[in-house]
N, C-alpha and C positions, 0 to 999 in steps of 0.2 A: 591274220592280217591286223593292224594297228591300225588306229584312230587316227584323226590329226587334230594336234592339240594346239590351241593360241598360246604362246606365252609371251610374254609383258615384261618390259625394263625402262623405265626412263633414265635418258643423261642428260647433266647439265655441264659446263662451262664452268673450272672454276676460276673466277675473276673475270678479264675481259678478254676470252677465244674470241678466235673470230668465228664467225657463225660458218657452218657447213651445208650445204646443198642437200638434201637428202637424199638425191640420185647420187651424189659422191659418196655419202655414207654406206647407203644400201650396197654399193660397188667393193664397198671398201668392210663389210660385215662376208659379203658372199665371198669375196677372198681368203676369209678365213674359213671357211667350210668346208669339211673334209666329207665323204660321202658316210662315213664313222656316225655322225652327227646329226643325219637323216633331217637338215632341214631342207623347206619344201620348198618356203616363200619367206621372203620378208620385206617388212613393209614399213615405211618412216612418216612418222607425223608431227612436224615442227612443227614447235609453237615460238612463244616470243623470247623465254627464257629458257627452255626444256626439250626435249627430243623425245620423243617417244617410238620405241621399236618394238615390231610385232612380228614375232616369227611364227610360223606354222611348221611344229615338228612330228613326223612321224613316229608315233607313239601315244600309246593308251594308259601312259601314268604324267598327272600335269607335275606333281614333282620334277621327275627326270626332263621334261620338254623345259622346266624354269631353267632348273641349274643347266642343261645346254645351252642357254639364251646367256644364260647369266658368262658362262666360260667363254664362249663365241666372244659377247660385246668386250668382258676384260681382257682378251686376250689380243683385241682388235686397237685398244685402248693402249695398251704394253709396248702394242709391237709397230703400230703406226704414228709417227711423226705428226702427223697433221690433227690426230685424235686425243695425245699425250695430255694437254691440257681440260680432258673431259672425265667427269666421274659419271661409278652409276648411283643415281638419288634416289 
């Protein structure tokens, strides 16, 4: 049985996005989760310039739970129009 591990990304905007809701975000991270990916939860905390997201992945190495975090938001960032304008910082 595995852990569950936090792991940690911030994005920001580059230039002037328009700011994101973070229920739309979190809606629009869980879209891209495949059951492969064993995330649990995720959780969004905007700030004024930055986003910060916090998944809970099933598993007992925080390596592997980052770079799922890390694939999940780039891949959310690639593939969604509304998100295109955001990196991760």
């Amino acid at each position: 049985m595995n852990a569950m591990v936090a792991a940690y990304i911030r994005i920001a905007p580059l230039g002037a996005a328009t700011p994101i809701e973070p229920l739309v975000l979190r809606d629009l991270l869980y879209a891209q989760t495949v059951a492969a990916s064993r995330v649990e939860h995720i959780r969004i905390r905007a700030g004024p310039h930055t986003v910060d997201v916090i998944a809970f992945i099933d598993s007992d190495d925080v390596e592997e739970a980052i770079d799922t975090l890390h694939r999940l938001v780039s891949s959310a960032i690639a593939t969604t129009p509304q998100l295109r304008p955001w990196r991760i910082v």
